[in-house]
ChimeraX commands (.cxc) that place a marker at each C-alpha (Angstrom):
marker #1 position -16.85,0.78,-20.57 radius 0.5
marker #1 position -14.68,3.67,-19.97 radius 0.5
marker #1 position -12.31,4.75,-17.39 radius 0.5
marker #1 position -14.86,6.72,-15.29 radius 0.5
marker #1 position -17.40,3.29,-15.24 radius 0.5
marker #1 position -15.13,0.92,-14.89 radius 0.5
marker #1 position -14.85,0.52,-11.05 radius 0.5
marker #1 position -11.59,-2.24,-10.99 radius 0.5
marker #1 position -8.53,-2.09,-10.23 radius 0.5
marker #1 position -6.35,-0.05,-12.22 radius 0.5
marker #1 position -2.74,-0.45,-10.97 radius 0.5
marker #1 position -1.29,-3.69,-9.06 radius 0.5
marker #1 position 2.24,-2.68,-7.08 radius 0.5
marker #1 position 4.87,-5.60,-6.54 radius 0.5
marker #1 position 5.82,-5.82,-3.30 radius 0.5
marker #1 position 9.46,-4.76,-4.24 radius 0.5
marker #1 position 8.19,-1.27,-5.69 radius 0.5
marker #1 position 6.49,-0.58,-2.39 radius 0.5
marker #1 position 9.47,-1.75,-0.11 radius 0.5
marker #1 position 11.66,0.81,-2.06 radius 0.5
marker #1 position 9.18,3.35,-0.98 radius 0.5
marker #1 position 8.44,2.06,2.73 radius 0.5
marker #1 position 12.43,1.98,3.38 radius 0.5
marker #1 position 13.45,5.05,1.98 radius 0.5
marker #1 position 10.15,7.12,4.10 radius 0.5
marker #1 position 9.81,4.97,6.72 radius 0.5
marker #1 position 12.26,3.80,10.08 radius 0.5
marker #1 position 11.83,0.24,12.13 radius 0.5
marker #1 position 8.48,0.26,14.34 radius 0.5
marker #1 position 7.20,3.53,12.19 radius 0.5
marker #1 position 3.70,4.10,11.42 radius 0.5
marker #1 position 2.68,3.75,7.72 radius 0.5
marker #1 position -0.62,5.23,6.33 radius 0.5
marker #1 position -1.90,3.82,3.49 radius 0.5
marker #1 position -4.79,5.92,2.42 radius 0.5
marker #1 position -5.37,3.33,-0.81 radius 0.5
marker #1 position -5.32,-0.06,1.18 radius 0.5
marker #1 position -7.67,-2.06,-1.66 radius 0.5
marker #1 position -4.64,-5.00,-2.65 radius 0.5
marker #1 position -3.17,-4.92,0.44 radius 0.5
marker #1 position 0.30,-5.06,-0.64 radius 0.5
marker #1 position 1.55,-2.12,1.68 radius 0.5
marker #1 position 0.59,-4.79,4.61 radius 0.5
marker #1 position 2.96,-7.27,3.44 radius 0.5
marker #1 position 5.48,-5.15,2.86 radius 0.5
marker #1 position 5.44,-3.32,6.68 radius 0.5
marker #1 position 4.69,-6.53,8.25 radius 0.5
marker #1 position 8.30,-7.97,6.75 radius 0.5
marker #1 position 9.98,-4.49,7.46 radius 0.5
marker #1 position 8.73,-4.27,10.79 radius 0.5
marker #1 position 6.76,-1.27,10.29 radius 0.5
marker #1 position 2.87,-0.36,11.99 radius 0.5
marker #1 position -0.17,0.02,8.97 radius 0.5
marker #1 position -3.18,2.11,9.49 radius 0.5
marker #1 position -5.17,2.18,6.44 radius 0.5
marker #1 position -8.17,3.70,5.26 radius 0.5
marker #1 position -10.65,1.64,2.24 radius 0.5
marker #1 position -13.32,3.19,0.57 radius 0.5
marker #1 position -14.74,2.82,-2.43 radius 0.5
marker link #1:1,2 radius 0.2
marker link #1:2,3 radius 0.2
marker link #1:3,4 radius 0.2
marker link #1:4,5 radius 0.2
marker link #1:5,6 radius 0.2
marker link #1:6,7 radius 0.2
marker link #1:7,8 radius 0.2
marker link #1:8,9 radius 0.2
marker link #1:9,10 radius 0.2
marker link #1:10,11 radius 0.2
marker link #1:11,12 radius 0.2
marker link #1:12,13 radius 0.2
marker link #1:13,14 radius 0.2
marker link #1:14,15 radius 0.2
marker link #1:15,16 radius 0.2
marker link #1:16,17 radius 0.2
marker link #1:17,18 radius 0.2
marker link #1:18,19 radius 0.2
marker link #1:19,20 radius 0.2
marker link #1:20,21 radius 0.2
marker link #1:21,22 radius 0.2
marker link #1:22,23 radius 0.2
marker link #1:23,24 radius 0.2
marker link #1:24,25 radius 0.2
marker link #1:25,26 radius 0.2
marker link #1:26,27 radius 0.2
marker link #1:27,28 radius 0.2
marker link #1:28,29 radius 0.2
marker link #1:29,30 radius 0.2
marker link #1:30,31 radius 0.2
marker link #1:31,32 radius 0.2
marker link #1:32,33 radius 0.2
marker link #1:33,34 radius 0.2
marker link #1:34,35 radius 0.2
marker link #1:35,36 radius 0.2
marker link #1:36,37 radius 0.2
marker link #1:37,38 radius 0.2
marker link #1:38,39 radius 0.2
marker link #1:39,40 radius 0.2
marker link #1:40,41 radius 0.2
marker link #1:41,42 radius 0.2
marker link #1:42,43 radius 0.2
marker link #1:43,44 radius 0.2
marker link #1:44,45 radius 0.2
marker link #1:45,46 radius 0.2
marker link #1:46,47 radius 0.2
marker link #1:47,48 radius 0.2
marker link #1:48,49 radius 0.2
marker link #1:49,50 radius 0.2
marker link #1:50,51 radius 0.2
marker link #1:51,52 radius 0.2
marker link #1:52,53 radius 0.2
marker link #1:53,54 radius 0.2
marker link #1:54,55 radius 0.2
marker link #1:55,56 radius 0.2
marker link #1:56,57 radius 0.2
marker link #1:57,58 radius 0.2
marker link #1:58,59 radius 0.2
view
C-alpha cells in the first residue's frame, strides 16, 4: 500500500527531540498547542516541564 493508503503512523518523536523544541518556544506554566496530538509524546514532555497542553486529534 502506498503512502496516500496507508493510514499509520509515519514519524515517532523521542521525548528528548520534543523537549528541545518545548524549551526553546515555550516558558514555565505556558500554553502548548499541539495540533498533531496522535502519540502523545508532547504531553509527557509539558507535563515534566511544567507547561499547559491543548491539543487537537483528528484523523
Amino acid at each position: 500500500m502506498g503512502i496516500e493508503g496507508d493510514r499509520t503512523k509515519a514519524f515517532c518523536f523521542s521525548v528528548a527531540f520534543i523537549r528541545k523544541f518545548v524549551l526553546a518556544s515555550s516558558d514555565l506554566r505556558d500554553l502548548v498547542i499541539d495540533l498533531f496530538f496522535g502519540l502523545r509524546t508532547t504531553l509527557v514532555v509539558d507535563e515534566q516541564l511544567g507547561r499547559t497542553l491543548s491539543a487537537i486529534h483528528t484523523n
